[in-house]
C-alpha positions as a Markdown table, in Angstrom:
| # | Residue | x | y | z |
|---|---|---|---|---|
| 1 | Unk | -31.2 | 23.8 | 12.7 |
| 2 | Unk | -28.5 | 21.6 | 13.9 |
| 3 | Unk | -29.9 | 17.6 | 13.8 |
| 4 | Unk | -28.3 | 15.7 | 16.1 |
| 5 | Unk | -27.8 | 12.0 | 15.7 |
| 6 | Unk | -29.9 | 9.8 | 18.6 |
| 7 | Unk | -28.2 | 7.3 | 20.7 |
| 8 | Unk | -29.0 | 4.3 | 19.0 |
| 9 | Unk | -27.1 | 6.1 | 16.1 |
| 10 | Unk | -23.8 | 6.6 | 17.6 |
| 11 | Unk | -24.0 | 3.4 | 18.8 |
| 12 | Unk | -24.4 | 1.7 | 15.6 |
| 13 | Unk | -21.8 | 3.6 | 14.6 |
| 14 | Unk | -19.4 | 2.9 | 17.1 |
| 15 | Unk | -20.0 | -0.5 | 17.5 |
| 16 | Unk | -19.3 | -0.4 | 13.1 |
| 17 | Unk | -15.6 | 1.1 | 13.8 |
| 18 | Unk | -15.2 | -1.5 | 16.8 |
| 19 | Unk | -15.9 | -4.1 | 14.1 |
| 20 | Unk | -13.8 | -2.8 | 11.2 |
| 21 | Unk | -10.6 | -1.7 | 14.3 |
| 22 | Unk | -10.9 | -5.4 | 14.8 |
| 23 | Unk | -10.3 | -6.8 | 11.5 |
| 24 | Unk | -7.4 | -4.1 | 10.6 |
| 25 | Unk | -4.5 | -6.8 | 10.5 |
| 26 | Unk | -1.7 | -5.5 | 13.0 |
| 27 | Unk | 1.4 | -3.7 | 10.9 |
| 28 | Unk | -0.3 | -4.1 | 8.0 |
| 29 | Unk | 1.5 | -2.3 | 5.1 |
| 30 | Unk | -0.4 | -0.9 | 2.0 |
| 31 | Unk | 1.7 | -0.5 | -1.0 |
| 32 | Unk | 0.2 | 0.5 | -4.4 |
| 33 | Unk | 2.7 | -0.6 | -7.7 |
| 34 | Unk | 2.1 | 2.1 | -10.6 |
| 35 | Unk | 2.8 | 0.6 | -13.7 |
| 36 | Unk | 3.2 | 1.2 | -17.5 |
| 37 | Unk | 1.1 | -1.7 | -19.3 |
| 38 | Unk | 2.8 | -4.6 | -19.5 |
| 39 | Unk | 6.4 | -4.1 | -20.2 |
| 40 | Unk | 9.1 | -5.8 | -19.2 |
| 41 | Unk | 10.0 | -3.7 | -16.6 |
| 42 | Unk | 6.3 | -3.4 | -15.6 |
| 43 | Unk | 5.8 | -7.4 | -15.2 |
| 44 | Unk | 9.4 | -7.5 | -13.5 |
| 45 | Unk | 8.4 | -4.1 | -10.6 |
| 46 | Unk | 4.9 | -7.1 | -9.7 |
| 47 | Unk | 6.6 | -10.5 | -9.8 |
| 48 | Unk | 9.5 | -8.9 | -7.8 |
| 49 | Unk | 7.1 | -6.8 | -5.0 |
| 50 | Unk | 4.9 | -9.9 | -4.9 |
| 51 | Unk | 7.6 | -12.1 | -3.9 |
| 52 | Unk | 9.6 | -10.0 | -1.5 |
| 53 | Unk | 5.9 | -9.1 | 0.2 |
| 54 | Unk | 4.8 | -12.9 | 0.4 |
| 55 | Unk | 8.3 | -13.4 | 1.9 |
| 56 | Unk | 8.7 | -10.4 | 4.2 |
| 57 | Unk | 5.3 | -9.7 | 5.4 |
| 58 | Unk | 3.5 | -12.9 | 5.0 |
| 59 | Unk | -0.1 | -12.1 | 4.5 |
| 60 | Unk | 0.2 | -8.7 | 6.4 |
| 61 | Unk | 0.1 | -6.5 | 3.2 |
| 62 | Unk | -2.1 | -4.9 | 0.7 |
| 63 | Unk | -0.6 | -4.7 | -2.9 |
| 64 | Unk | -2.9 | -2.4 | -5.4 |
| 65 | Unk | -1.6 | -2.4 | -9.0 |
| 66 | Unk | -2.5 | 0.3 | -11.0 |
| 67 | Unk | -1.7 | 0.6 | -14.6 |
| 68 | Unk | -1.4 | 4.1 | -15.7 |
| 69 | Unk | -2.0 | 3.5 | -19.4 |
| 70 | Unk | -5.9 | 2.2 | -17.8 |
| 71 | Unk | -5.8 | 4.9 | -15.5 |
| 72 | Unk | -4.1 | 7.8 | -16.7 |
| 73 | Unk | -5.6 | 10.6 | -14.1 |
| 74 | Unk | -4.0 | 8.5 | -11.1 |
| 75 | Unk | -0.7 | 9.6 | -12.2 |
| 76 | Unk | -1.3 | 13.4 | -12.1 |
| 77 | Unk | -3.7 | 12.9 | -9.1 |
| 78 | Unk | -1.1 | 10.6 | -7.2 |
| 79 | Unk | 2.1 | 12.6 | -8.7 |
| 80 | Unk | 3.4 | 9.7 | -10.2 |
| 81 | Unk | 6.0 | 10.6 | -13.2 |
| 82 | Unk | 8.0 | 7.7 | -13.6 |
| 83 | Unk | 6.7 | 3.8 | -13.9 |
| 84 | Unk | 6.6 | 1.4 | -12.2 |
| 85 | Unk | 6.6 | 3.6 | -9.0 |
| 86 | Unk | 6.4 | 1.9 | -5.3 |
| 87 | Unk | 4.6 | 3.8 | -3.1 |
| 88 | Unk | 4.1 | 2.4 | 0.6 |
| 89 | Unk | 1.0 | 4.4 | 1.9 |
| 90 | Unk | 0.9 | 2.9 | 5.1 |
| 91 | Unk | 2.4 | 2.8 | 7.7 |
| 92 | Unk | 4.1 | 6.3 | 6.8 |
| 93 | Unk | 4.6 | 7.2 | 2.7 |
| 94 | Unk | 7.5 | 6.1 | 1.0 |
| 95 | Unk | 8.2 | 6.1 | -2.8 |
| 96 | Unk | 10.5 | 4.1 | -4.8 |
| 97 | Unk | 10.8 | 4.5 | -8.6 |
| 98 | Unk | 12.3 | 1.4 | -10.6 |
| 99 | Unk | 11.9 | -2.1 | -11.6 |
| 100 | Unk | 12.4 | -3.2 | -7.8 |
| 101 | Unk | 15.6 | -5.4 | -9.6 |
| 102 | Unk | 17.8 | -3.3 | -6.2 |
| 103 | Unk | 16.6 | -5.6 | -3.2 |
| 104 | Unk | 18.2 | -3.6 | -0.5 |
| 105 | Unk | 15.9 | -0.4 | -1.5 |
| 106 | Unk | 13.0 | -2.4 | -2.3 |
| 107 | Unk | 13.9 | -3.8 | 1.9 |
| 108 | Unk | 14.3 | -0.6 | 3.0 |
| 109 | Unk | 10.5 | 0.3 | 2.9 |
| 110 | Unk | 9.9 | -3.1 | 4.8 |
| 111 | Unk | 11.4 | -2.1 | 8.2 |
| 112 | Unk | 10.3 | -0.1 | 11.1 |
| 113 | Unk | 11.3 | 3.6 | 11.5 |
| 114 | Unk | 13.6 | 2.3 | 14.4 |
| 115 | Unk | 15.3 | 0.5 | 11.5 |
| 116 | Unk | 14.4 | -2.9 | 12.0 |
| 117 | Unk | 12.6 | -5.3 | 9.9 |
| 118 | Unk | 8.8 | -6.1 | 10.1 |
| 119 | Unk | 9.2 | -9.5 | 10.2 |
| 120 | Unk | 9.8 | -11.8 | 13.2 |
């Protein structure tokens, strides 16, 4: 037997992605930084993506740093073999492996697929 949710339900439900629709900031990015402990090319990847995102996208970003010495199973569930690794995951998947040290790659994953930058 097939239970169907009643009205009120759908309604609470809609009216919860209304809510969450409206606090999604507009061309938000999320990146996620993988990371091997703290080296030097490690703390270099996270100062350099955290200043270029403050810079380029004021605000409108979502940086998640994971360190794949803390959480080994991301790498082989995200297919991560290299660190640090870049990965944009939104608005369309991008990776970039390195210390982030060549800005005109590290820009590259800040501008639009009609090739022009986020920012205004």
């Amino acid at each position: 037997m097939i239970k169907r949710r009643s009205t009120s339900d759908r309604a609470a439900t809609q009216k919860a992605f209304e809510k969450a629709a409206a606090r999604r900031k507009p061309d938000a990015h999320l990146f996620r930084l993988y990371i091997a402990g703290g080296s030097e090319r490690s703390l270099r990847a996270v100062k350099r993506i955290k200043e270029i995102c403050e810079r380029e996208l004021e605000g409108l970003y979502t940086l998640e740093i994971i360190d794949l010495y803390q959480q080994p199973a991301r790498a082989i569930a995200d297919q991560i073999v290299a660190a640090p690794t870049l990965v944009r995951r939104l608005p369309e998947p991008i990776r970039l492996v390195g210390d982030l040290s060549d800005e005109e790659k590290v820009m590259s994953l800040f501008r639009s697929r009609s090739g022009r930058s986020v920012k205004k």
